[in-house]
C-alpha positions, 0 to 999 in steps of 0.5 A: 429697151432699158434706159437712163437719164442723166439728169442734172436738176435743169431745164434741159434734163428734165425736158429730155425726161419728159419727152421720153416718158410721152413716148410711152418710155419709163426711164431711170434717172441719174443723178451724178454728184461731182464737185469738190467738198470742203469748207471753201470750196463745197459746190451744193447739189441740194437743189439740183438734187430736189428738181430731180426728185420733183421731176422723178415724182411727176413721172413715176419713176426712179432716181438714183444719185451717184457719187463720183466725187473721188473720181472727179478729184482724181482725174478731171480736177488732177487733169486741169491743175497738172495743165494749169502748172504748165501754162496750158489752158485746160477744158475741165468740161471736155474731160468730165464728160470723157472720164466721168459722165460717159467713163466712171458713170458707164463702168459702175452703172451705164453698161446695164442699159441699152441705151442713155439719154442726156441734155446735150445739145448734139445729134446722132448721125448713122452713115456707112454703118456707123454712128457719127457724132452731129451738131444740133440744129442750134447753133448757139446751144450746140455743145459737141466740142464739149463731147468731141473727146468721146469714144466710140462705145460712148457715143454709140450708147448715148442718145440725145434727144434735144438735138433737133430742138432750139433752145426756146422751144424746150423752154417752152415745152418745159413750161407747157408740161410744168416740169419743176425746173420750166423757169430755171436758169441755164448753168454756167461756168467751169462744172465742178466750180459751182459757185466758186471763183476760178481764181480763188480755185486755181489760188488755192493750189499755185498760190500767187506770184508777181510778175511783170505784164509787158505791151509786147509792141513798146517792150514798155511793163504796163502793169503786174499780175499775181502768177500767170496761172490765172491768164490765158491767151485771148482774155481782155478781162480782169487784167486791171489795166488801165486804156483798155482794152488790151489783150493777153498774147503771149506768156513766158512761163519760167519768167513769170511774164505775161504780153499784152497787145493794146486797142480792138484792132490789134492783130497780135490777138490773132493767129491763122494756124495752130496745131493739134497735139494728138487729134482723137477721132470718135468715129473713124478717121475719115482722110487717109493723108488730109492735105487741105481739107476742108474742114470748119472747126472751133477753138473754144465754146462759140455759136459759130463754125470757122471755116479752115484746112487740114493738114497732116504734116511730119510734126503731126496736125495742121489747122490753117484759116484764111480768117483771123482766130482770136485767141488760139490757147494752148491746152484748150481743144480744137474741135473739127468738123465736116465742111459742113459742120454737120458732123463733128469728127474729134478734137484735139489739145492745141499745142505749141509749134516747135522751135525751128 
């Protein structure tokens, strides 16, 4: 059986690595270059690039860095500015695994292997005949609303072999096999910012523009902001206010308005409904005409499962929950589940409800 990695130069990649070669596998690396160059805004991969190589060298096998750069300007970075511009709140992550690690990276040289290897904390299920997507036993490590825009032909080429580890048990193994990354930090952040501040990103292409931010329960301006492209429904940080907290609820796009609510327990922060613009299933579809499913789902990268209901109405996806959900963001993915949250379903992009 041929087979790759998609190393990273962490922890995770090198783990995986390492427990497929004491299975007496020899599997290729891959290095996938992606980021932005420039003079301002260069995202290094030397050391990712140096781990990978110490990693390689351990194990006798061979690396193979591949740059996707221009396809990552193109479509990933051109994804999340066009959503940006329209006041959504884009998941450049969600759409770099899609289009580039499991797209660009599949048609130029992932189809010549039977199967790929990577870091991802998820699982594969078999059930029906089919190949599910699963969630990982970690449920803080569990990255399968990053992969839930995957199709079929992906998940079904793609293993993930740290899906039934907690996290501190890679570590360990990491440490116990001497991998060159054992004491590495996890990455965080947006991937193809690196070390680049967001809104010195987003400045770049929008700029800035004041505008008024206004305490949507006294119609009171509390404040200004530099453009409502660098906020988002549900931040508390970095709006510079004063007798915080205070949260952002609500924004006016063409007049440049930005609402806040003040104090922890405000409820405007939260919601209990939202709708999904166009639910992708990976797998199949597996309600003819869901009318309160029982589901559970996220809004956005947490360590828990909400517990909810589906529904598919004339104005298409409906997610409702009996508990409050802070912060649902249009333009970020709603990710489902099975009641259970064993198996992950899809996303979709959360969207605005329409005008009545």
């Amino acid at each position: 059986m041929s087979l790759a990695v998609l190393i990273s130069g962490g922890v995770d990649s090198a783990v995986v690595t390492h427990l497929l070669c004491e299975q007496g596998l020899r599997p290729d690396l891959h290095y996938i270059r992606i980021g932005m160059e420039g003079e301002d805004s260069s995202c290094s991969a030397e050391e990712d690039i140096e781990l990978s190589q110490a990693t390689a060298r351990k194990y006798g096998l061979r690396l193979e860095v591949t740059d996707l750069q221009k396809e990552y300007w193109e479509q990933v970075v051109g994804y999340a500015i066009e959503r940006i511009k329209r006041g959504l709140t884009p998941n450049p992550d969600v759409m770099c695994n899609r289009l580039i690690k499991f797209g660009a990276f599949e048609q130029l040289i992932g189809h010549n292997y039977d199967q790929i290897a990577t870091g991802h904390y998820a699982t594969n299920i078999e059930r029906d005949g089919l190949m599910w997507l699963g969630t990982a036993i970690d449920p803080v490590k569990d990255q399968t609303d990053f992969l839930a825009q995957l199709t079929y032909e992906q998940l079904r080429h793609t293993i993930f072999p740290l899906g039934r580890l907690m996290k501190d048990e890679v570590r360990q193994i990491a440490i116990d096999a001497h991998l060159p990354s054992a004491h590495r930090k996890d990455s965080q952040g947006i991937c193809f910012l690196g070390k680049i501040n967001y809104n010195d990103f987003v400045r770049r292409f929008m700029g800035e523009k004041e505008g008024k931010v206004i305490d949507i329960e006294t119609g009171q301006v509390v404040g200004t902001h530099r453009g409502f492209w660098f906020h988002t429904i549900g931040q508390r940080k970095g709006l510079g206010l004063g007798g915080g907290p205070w949260f952002v609820v609500k924004k006016n796009i063409r007049k440049n308005i930005i609402f806040v609510a003040h104090g922890w327990d405000t409820q405007l922060q939260y919601g209990h409904d939202f709708r999904l613009a166009d639910l992708h299933f990976i797998t199949a579809n597996p309600w003819q005409n869901p009318v309160n499913e029982p589901i559970q789902f996220k809004v956005r990268h947490v360590d828990h499962f909400m517990p909810g209901t589906l529904t598919l109405d004339d104005e298409g996806y409906h997610i409702h929950s009996d508990q409050p959900i802070q912060g649902i963001a249009p333009g970020q993915f709603g990710c489902i589940y099975d009641a259970e949250a064993r198996i992950c379903y899809g996303s979709g992009e959360i969207s605005i409800y329409k005008e009545r």
